[in-house]
Backbone as numpy.savetxt, mean C-alpha at the origin, in Angstrom:
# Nx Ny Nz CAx CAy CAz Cx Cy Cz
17.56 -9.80 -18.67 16.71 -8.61 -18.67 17.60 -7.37 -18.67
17.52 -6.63 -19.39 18.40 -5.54 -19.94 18.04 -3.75 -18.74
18.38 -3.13 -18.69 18.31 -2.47 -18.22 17.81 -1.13 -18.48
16.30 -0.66 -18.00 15.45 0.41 -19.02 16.25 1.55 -19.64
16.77 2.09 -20.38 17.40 2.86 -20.89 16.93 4.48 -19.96
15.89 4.30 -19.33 15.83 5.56 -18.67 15.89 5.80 -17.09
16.33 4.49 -16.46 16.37 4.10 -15.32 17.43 4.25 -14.97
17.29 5.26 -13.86 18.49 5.57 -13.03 18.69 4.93 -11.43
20.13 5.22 -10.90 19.85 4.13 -9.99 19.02 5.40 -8.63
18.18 4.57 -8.10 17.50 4.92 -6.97 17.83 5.74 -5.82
17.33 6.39 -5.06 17.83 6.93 -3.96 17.97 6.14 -2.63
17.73 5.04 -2.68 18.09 4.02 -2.36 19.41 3.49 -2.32
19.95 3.36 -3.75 21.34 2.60 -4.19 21.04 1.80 -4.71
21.98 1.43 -5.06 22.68 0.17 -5.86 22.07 -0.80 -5.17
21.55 -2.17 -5.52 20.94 -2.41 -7.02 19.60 -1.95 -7.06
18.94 -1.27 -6.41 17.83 -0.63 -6.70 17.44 0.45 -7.71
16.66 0.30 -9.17 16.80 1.23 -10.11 15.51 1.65 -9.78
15.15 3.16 -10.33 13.82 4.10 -10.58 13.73 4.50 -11.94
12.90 4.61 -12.61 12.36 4.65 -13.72 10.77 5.88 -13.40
10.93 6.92 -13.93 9.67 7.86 -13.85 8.72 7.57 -15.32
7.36 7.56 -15.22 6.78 6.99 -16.06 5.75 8.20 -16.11
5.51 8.53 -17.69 4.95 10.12 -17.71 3.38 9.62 -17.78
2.44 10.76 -16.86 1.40 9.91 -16.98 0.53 11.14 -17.86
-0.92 10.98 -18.46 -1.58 12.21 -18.60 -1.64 13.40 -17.80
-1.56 14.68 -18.15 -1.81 15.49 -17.12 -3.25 15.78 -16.42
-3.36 16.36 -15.04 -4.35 16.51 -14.30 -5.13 17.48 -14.28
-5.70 18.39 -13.15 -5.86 19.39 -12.69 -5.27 20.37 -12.61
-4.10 19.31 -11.93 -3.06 20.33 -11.36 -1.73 20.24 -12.04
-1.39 20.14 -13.42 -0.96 19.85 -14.63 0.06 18.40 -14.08
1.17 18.44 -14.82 2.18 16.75 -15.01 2.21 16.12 -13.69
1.84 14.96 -14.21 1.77 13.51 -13.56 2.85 12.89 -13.60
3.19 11.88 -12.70 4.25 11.09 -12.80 4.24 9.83 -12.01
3.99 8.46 -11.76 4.59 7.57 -10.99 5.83 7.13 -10.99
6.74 6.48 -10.49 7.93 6.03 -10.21 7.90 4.67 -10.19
8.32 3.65 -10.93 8.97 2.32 -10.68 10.27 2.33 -10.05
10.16 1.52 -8.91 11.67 1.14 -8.54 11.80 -0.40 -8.72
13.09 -1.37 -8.98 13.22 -2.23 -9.22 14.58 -2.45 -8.80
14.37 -4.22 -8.01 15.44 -4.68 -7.71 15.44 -6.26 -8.51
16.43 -6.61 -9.14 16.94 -8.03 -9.34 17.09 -9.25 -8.88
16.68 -9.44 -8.61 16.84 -11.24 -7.86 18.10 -11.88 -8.19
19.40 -12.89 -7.58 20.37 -12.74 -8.57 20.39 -13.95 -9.29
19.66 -14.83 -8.86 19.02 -16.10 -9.98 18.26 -15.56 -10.97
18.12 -16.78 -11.39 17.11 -16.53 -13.07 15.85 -16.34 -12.02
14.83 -15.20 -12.39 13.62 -14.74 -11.37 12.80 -16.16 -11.47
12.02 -16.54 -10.86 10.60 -17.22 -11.08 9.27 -16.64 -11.14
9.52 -15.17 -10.91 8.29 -14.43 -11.25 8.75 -12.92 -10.59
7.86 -12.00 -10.08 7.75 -10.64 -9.86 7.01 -10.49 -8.92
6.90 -9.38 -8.12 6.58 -9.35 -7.23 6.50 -7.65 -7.36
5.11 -6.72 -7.36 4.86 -5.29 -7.28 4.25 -5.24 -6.17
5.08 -3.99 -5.63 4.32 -3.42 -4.60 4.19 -2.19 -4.55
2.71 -2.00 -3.66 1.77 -0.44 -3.76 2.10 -0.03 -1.99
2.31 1.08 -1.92 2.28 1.69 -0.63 1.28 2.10 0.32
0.78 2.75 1.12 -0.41 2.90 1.67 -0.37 4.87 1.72
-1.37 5.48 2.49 -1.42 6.62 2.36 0.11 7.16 3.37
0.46 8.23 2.88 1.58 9.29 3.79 2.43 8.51 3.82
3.12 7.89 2.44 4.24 6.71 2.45 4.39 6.64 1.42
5.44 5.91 1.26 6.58 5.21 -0.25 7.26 4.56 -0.52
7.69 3.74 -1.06 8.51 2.53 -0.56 9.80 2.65 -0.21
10.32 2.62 1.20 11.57 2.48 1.44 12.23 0.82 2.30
11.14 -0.07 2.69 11.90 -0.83 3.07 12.45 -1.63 2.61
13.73 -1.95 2.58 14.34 -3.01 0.92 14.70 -4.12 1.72
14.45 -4.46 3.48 14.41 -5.68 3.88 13.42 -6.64 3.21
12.05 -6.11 3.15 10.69 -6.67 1.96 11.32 -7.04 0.82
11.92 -6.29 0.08 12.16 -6.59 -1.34 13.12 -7.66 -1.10
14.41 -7.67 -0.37 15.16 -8.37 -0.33 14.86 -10.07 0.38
13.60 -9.85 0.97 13.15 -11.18 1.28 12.28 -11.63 0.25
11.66 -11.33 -0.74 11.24 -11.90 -2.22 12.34 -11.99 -2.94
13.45 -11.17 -3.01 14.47 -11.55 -3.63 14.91 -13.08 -3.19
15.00 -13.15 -2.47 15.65 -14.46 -1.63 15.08 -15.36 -2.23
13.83 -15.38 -2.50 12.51 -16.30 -2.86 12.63 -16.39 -4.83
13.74 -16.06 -5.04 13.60 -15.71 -6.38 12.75 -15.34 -7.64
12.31 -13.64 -7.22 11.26 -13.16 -7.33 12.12 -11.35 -7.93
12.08 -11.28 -8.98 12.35 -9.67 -9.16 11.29 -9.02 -8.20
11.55 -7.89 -7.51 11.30 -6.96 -6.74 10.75 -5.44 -7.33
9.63 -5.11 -7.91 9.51 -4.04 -7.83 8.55 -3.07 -7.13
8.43 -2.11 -6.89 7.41 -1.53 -5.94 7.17 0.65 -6.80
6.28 0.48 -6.49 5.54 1.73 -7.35 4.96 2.96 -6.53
6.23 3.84 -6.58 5.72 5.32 -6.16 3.97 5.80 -6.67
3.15 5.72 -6.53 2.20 5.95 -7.16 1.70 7.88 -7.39
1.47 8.50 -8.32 1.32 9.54 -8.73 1.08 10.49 -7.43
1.86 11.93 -6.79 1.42 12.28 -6.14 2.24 12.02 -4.48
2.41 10.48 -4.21 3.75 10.12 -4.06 4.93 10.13 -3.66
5.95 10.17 -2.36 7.52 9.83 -2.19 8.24 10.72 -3.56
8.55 9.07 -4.40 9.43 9.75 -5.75 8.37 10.58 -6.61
7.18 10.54 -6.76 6.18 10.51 -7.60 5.72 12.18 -6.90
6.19 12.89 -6.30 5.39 13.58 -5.78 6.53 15.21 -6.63
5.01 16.42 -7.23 5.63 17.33 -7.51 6.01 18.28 -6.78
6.19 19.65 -7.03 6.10 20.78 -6.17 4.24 21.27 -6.22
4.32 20.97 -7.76 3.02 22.04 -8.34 1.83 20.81 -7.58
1.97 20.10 -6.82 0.50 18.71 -6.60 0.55 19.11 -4.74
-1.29 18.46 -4.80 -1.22 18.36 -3.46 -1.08 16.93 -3.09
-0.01 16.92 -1.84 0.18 15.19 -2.26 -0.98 14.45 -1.65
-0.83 13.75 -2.27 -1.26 11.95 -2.04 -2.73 12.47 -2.74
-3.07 13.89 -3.36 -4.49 13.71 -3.98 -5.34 13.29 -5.18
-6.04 12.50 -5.14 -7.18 12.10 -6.19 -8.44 12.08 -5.44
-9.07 12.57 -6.79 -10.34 12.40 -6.55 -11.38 11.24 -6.92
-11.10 10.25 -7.20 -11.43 8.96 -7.49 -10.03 7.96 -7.41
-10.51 6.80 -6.73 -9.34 5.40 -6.81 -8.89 5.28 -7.98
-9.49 5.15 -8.93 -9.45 4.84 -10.34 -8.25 5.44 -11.09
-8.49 6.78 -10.70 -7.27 7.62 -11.29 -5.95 6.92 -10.84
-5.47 5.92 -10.13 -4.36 5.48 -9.90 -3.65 3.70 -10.87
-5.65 3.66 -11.21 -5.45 2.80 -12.57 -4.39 2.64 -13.25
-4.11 4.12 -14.60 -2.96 3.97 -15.03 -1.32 3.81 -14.87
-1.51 4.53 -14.01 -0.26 3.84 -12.64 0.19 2.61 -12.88
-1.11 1.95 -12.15 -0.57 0.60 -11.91 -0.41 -0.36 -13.42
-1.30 -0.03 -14.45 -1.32 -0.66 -15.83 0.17 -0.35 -16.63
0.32 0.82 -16.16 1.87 1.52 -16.89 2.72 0.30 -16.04
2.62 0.56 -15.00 3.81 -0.73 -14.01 3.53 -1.70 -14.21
2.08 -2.19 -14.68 2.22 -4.21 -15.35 2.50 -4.23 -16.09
2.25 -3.28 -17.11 2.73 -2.78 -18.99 4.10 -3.88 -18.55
5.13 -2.56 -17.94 6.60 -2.58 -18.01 6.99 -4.13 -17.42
6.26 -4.68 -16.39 6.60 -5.69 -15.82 6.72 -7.06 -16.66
5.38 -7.31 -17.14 4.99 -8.18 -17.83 5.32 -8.04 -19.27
5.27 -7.15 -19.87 5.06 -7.06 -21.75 6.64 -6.58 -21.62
7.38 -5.40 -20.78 8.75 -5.95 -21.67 9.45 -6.10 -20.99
9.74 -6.42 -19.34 10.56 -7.67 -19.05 10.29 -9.10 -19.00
9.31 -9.19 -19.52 8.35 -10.44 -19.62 7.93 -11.31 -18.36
7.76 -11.13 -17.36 7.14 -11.48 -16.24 5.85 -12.31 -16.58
5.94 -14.08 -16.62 4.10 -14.18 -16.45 3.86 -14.66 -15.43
4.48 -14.35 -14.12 3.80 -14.69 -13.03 4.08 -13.41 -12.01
3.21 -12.76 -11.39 3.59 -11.53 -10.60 2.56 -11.61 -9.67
3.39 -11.41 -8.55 2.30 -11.26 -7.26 1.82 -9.73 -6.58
1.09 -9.17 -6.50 1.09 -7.83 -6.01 0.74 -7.87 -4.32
1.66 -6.79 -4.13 1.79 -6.89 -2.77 1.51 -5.44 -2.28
0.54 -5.29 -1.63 0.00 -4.03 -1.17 -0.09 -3.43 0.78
-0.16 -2.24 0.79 0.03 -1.88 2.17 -1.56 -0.69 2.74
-2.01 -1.08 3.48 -3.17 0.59 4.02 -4.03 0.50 2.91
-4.03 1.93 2.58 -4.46 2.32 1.19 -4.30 1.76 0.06
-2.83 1.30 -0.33 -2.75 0.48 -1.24 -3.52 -0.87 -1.65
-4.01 -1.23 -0.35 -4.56 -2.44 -0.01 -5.88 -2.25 -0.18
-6.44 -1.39 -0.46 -8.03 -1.55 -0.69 -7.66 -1.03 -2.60
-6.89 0.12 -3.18 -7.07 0.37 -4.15 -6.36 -1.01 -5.41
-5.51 -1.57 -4.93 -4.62 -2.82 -5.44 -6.47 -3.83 -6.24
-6.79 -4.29 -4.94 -7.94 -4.89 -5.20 -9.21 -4.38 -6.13
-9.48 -2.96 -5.83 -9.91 -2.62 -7.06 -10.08 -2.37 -8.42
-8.21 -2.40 -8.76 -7.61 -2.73 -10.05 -8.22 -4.08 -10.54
-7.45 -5.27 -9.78 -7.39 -6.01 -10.30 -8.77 -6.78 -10.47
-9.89 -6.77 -9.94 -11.29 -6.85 -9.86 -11.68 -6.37 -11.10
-11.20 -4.93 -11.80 -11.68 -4.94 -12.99 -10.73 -5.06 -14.32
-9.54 -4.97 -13.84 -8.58 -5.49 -14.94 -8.24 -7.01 -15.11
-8.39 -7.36 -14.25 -8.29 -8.99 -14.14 -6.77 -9.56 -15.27
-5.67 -9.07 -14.68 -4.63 -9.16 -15.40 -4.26 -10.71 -15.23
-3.87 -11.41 -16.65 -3.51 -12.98 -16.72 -1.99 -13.31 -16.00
-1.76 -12.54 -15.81 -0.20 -12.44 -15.42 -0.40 -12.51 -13.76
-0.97 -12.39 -12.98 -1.64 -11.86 -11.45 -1.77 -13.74 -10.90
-0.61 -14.04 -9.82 -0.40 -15.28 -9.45 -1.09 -15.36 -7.66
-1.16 -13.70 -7.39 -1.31 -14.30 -6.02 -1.34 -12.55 -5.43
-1.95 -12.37 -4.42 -2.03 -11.20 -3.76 -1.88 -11.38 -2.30
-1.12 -9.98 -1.61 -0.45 -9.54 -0.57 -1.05 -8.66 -0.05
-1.94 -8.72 0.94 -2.82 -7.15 1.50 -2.09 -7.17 3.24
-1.40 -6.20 3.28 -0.63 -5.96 4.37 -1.46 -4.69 5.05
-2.47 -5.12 6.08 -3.39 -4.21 7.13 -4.28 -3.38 6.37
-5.02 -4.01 5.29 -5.50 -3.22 4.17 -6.82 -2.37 4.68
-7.06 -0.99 3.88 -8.10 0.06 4.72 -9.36 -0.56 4.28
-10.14 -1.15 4.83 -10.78 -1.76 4.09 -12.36 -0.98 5.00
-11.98 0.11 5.72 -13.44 0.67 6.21 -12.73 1.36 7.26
-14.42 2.98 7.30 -13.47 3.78 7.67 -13.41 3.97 9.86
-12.34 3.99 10.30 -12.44 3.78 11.54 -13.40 5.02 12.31
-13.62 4.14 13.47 -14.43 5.01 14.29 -15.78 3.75 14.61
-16.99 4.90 14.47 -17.60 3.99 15.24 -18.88 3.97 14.39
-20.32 3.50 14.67 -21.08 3.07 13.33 -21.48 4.20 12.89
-22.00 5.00 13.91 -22.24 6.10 13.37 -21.54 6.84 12.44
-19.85 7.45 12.68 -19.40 7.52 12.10 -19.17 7.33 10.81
-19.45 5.95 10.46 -18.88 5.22 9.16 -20.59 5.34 8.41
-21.48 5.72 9.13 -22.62 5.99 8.30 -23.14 7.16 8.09
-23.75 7.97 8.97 -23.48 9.69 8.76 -22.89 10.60 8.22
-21.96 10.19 9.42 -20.24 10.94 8.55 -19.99 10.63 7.33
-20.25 9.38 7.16 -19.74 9.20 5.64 -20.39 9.72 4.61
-22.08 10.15 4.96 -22.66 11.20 3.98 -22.37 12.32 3.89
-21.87 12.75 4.88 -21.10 14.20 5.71 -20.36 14.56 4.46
-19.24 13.28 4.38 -18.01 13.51 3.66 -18.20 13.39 2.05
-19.10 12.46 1.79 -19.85 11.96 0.56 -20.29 13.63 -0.13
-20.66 14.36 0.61 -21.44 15.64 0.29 -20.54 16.94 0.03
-19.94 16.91 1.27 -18.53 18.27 1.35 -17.62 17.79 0.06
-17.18 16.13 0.12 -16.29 16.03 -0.93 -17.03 16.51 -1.69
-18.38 16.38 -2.36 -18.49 16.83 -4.01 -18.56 18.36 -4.17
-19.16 18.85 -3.08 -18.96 20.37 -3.19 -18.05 21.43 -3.20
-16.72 20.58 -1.95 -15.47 21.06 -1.76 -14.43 20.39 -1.74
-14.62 19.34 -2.82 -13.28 18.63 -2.61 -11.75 18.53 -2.11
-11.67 20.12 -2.19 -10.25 20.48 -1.61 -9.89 20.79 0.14
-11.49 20.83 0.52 -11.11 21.44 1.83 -10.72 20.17 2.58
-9.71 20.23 3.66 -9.03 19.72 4.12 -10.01 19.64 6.01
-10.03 17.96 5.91 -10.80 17.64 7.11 -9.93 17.76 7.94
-10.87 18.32 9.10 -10.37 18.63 10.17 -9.65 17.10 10.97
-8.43 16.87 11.73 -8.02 15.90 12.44 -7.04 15.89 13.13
-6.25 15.30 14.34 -5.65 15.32 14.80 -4.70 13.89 15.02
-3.44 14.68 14.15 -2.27 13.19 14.38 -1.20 13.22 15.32
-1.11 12.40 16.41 -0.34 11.88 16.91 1.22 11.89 16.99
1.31 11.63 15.55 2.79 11.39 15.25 3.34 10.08 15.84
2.62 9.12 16.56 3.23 8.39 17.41 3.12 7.30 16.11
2.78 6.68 15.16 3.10 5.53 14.62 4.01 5.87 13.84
4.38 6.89 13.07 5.51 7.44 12.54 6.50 7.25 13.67
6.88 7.83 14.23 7.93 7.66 15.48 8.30 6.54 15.66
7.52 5.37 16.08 7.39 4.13 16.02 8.26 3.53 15.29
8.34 4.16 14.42 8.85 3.21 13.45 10.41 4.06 12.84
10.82 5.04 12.59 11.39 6.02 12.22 12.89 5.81 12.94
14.09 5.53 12.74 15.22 5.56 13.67 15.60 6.69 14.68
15.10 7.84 14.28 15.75 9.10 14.92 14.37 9.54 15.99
13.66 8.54 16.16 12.38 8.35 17.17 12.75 7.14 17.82
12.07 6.51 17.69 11.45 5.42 18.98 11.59 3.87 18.36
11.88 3.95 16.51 12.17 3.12 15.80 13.27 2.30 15.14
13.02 1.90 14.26 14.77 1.37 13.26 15.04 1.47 12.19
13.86 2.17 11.80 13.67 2.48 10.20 14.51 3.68 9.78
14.97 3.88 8.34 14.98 5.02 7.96 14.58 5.37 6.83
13.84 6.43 6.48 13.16 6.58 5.82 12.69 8.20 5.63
12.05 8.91 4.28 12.83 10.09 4.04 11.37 11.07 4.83
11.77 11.78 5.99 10.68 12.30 6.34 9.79 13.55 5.42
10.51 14.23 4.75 9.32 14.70 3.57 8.74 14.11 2.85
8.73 12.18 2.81 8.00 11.75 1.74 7.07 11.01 2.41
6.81 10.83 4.43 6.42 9.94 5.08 6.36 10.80 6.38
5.87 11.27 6.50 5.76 12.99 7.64 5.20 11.93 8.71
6.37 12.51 10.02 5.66 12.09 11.34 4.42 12.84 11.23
3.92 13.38 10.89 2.29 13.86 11.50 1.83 13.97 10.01
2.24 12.64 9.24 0.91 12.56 7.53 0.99 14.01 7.10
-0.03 13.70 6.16 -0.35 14.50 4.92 -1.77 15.24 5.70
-2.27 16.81 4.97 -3.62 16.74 5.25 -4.07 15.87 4.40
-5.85 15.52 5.00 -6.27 14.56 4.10 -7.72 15.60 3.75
-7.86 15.41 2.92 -9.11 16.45 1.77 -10.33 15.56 1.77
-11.36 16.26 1.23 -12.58 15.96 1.54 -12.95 15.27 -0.06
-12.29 15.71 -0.65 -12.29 15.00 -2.44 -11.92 13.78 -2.35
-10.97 13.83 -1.66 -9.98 11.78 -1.67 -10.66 11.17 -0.77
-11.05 11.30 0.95 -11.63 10.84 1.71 -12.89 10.24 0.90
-13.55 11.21 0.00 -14.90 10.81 -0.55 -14.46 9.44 -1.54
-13.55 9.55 -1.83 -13.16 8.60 -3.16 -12.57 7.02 -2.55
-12.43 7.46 -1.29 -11.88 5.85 -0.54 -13.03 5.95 0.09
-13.85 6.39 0.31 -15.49 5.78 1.02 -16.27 5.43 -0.30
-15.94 5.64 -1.39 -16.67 5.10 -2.60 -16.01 3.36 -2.93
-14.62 4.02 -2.50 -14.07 2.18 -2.79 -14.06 1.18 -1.95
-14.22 1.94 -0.73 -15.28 0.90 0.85 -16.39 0.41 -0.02
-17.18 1.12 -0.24 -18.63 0.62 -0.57 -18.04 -0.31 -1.81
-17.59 -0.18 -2.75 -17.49 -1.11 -3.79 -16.78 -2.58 -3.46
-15.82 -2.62 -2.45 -15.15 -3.65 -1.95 -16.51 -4.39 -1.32
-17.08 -3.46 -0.26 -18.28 -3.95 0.28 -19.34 -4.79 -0.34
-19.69 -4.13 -1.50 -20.48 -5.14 -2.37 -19.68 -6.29 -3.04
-18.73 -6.68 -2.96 -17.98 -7.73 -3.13 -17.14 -7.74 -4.23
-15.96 -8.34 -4.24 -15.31 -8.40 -5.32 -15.12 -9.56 -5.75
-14.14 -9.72 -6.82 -13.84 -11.12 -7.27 -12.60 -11.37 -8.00
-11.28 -10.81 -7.40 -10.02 -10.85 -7.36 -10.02 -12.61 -7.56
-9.27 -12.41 -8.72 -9.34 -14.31 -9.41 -8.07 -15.15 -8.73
-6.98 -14.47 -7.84 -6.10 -14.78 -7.48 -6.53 -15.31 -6.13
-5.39 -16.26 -5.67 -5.31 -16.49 -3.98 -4.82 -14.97 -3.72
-5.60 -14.70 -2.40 -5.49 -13.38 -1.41 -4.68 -13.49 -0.08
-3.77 -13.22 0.13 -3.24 -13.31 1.99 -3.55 -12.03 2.51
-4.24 -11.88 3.72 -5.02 -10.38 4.27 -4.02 -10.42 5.49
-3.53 -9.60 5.65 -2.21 -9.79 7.37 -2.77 -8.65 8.03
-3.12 -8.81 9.00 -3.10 -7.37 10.18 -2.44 -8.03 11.44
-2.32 -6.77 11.78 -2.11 -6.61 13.94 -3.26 -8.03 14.49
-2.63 -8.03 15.63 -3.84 -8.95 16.22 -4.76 -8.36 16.90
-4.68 -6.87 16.92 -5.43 -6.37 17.68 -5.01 -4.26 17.56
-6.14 -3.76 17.63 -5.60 -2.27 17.60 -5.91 -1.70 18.58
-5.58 -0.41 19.27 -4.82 0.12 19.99 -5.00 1.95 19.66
-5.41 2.29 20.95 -5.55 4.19 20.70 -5.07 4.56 21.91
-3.59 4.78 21.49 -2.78 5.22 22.60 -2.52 6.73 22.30
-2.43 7.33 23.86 -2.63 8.89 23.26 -1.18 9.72 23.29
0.28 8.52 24.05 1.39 8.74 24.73 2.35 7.53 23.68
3.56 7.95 23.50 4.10 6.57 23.45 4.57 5.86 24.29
4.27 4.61 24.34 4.12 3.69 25.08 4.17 2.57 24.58
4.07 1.46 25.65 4.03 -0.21 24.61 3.06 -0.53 23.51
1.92 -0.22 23.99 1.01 -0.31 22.74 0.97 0.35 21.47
2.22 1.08 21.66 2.21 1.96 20.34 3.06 0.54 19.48
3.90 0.22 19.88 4.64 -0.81 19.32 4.35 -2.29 18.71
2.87 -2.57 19.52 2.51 -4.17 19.45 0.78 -4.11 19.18
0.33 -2.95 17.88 -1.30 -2.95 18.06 -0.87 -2.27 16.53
-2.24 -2.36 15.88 -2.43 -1.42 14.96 -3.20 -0.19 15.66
-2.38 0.76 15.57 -2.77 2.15 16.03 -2.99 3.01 14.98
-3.25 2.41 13.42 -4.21 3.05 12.65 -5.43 2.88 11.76
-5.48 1.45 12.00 -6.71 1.31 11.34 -7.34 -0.06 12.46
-8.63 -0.33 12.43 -9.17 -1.01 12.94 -8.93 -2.57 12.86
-8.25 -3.44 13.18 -8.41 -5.00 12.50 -9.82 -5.67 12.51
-10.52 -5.14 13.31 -12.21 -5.94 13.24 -12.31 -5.73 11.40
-11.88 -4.71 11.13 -13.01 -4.36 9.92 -12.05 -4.73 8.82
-10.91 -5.10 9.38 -9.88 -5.70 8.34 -10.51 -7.26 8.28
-10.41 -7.99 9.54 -10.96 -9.14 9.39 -12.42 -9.47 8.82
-13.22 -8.50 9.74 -14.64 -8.54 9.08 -14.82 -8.50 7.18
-13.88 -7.88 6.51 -14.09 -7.38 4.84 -13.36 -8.49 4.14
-12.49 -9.07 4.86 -11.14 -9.93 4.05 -11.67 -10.72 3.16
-12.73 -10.99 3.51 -13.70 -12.04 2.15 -14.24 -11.46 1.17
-14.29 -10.14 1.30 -14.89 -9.10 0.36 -14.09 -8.98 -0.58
-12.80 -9.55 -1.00 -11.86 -9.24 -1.80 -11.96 -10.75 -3.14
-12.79 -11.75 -2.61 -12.41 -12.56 -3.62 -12.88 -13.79 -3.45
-13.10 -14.96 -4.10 -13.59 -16.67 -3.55 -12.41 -16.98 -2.68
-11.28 -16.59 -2.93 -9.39 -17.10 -2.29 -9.28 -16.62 -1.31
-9.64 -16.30 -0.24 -9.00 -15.34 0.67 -8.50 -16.15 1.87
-7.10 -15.90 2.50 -6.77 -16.32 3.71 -6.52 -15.48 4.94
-6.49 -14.83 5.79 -6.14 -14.37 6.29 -5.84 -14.89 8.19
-4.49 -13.74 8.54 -3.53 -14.41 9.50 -3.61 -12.81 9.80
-3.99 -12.93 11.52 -3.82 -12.07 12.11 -2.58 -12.11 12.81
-1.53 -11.63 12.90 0.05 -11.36 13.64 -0.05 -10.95 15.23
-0.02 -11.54 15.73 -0.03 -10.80 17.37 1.00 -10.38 17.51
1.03 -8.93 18.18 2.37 -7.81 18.07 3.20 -7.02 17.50
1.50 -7.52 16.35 2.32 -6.42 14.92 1.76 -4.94 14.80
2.85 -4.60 14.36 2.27 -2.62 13.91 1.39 -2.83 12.68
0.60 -1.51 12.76 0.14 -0.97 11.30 0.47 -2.29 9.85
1.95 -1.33 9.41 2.95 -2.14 8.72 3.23 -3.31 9.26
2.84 -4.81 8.64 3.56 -5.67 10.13 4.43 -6.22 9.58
5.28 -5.79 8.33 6.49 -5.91 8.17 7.48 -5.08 8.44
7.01 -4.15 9.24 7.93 -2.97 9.80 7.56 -2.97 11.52
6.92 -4.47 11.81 7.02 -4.83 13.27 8.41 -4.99 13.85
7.83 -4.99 15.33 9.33 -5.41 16.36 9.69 -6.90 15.43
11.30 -7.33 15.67 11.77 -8.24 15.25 10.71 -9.96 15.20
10.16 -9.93 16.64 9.33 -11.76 16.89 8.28 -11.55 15.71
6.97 -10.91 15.94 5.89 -10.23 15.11 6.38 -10.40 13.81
7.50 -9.27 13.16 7.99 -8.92 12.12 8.20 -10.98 11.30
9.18 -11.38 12.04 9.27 -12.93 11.55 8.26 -13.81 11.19
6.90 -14.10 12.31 5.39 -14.65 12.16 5.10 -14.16 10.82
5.17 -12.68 10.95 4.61 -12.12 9.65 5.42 -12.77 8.32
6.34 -12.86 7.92 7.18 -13.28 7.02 6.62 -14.81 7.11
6.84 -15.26 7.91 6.71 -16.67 7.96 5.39 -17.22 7.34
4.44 -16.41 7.62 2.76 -16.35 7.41 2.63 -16.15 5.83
3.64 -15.61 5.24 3.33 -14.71 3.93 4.15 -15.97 3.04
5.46 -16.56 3.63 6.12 -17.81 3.18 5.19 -18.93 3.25
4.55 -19.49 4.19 3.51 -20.60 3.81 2.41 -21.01 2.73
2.00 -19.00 2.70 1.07 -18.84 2.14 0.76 -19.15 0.77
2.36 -18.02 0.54 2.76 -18.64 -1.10 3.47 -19.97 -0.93
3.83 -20.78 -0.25 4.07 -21.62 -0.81 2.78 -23.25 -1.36
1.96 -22.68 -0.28 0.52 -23.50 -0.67 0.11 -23.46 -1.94
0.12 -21.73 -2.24 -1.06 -21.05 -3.01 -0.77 -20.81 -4.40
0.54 -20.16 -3.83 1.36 -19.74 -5.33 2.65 -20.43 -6.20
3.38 -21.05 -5.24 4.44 -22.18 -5.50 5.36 -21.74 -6.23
């Protein structure tokens, strides 16, 4: 496999390449996603893409480097808006429909499949990524698609019923009228920290592309991931085996503390577990006790289960 003629090496390093992929322009004029790609150093047995979740981008290359191991090319996709993908002239992480991240991901199977020739690729998704991943492939239904990875996927919005029913007309309404205004909320900073080396963590990772205290989040996009709740909700039919991973349990800590470390302290797992079937006839899912958010960016025990959980999985499912 030759090396894209426009791919430079990553901010990452060596052997990690980026490749910017021009997309239509927007609103808010030029688009862009980012492929990054790592090599496997055997002949591959397939591919492996991964999508990020909201107020994130891909930096952990322990992930990549454990599919590498598995002899699996490695790539993972800034998505428009974005880490690498993100402009001066954009507000980040915004769309106003899931959909719009479509071409994104079709430009990154394009490249994967049609000209490094990949026909087996597993997609591996995180948060956000994890509910929009599934919506792709539900209506693209790509032949190349061996197996799917939903790592704590948003699959409904937290809080409480009311919330997720009211509110959600609340937001359903403001988004169409004011898509831009920016909902009111209050972040923590503590799962960022968590995880971050120069905090409480071991990670490193670039804080303008992954802000201890997120992105604002707008009333246009909020509306557009409560549209892809409801559509997951009415069911999907992802033709692949599914692995769904969360925390074993979540956690609203207001200090850091232990539970910041061993809970999902951002999205709910009831409603992760409760939806996981909503994704497909295949679905397995393995709840991790002591995992973060990310539960491949768990403490070391957690972090391993998790790996270990994701190794069985494919080896049943996907082989």
């Amino acid at each position: 496999m030759s090396r894209p003629a426009d791919a430079v090496v990553d901010v990452l390093g060596e052997p990690y390449l980026a490749e910017e992929i021009l997309l239509p322009d927007d609103a808010e004029g030029p688009v862009v996603a980012t492929l990054v790609r790592r090599r496997c150093s055997a002949t591959a047995r397939g591919a492996v893409l991964h999508v990020h979740g909201f107020a994130d981008y891909f930096f952990h290359t322990a992930y990549a480097e454990w599919w590498c191991d598995r002899g699996y090319d490695f790539y993972a996709l800034d998505l428009r808006k974005y880490g690498r993908s993100l402009r001066p002239h954009q507000t980040p992480n915004y769309v106003a429909d899931l959909a719009e991240y479509f071409p994104d991901l079709d430009a990154a199977w394009e490249r994967i499949t049609g000209r490094d020739g990949h026909e087996r690729v597993v997609v591996s998704a995180h948060s956000t990524g994890g509910l929009t991943t599934p919506l792709w492939a539900d209506e693209r239904r790509p032949a190349e698609l061996v197996g799917m990875v939903l790592n704590s996927p948003w699959f409904d919005l937290q809080g409480n019923l009311l919330a997720r029913t009211v509110g959600s007309l609340v937001v359903q309404e403001v988004g169409r009228r004011a898509p831009m205004r920016a909902i009111p909320r209050k972040v923590s900073g503590l799962y960022a920290r968590s995880l971050h080396r120069d905090h409480e963590g071991e990670w490193d990772f670039d804080l303008a592309w992954k802000p201890v205290e997120s992105f604002a989040v707008h009333a246009g996009w909020l509306r557009a991931v409560r549209r892809g709740h409801a559509a997951l909700h009415a069911g999907l039919s992802v033709p692949c085996p599914v692995l769904v991973l969360s925390s074993g349990a979540t956690a609203r800590p207001t200090t850091m503390c232990e539970d910041v470390h061993c809970h999902d302290i951002v999205l709910e797992v009831a409603h992760i577990r409760r939806w996981a079937g909503a994704v497909g006839p295949h679905v397995t899912y393995v709840a991790v006790p002591g995992a973060r958010h990310d539960v491949v960016l768990s403490r070391p025990a957690p972090r391993a289960a998790a790996y270990d959980a994701i190794g069985r999985w494919h080896d049943a499912w996907v082989g």
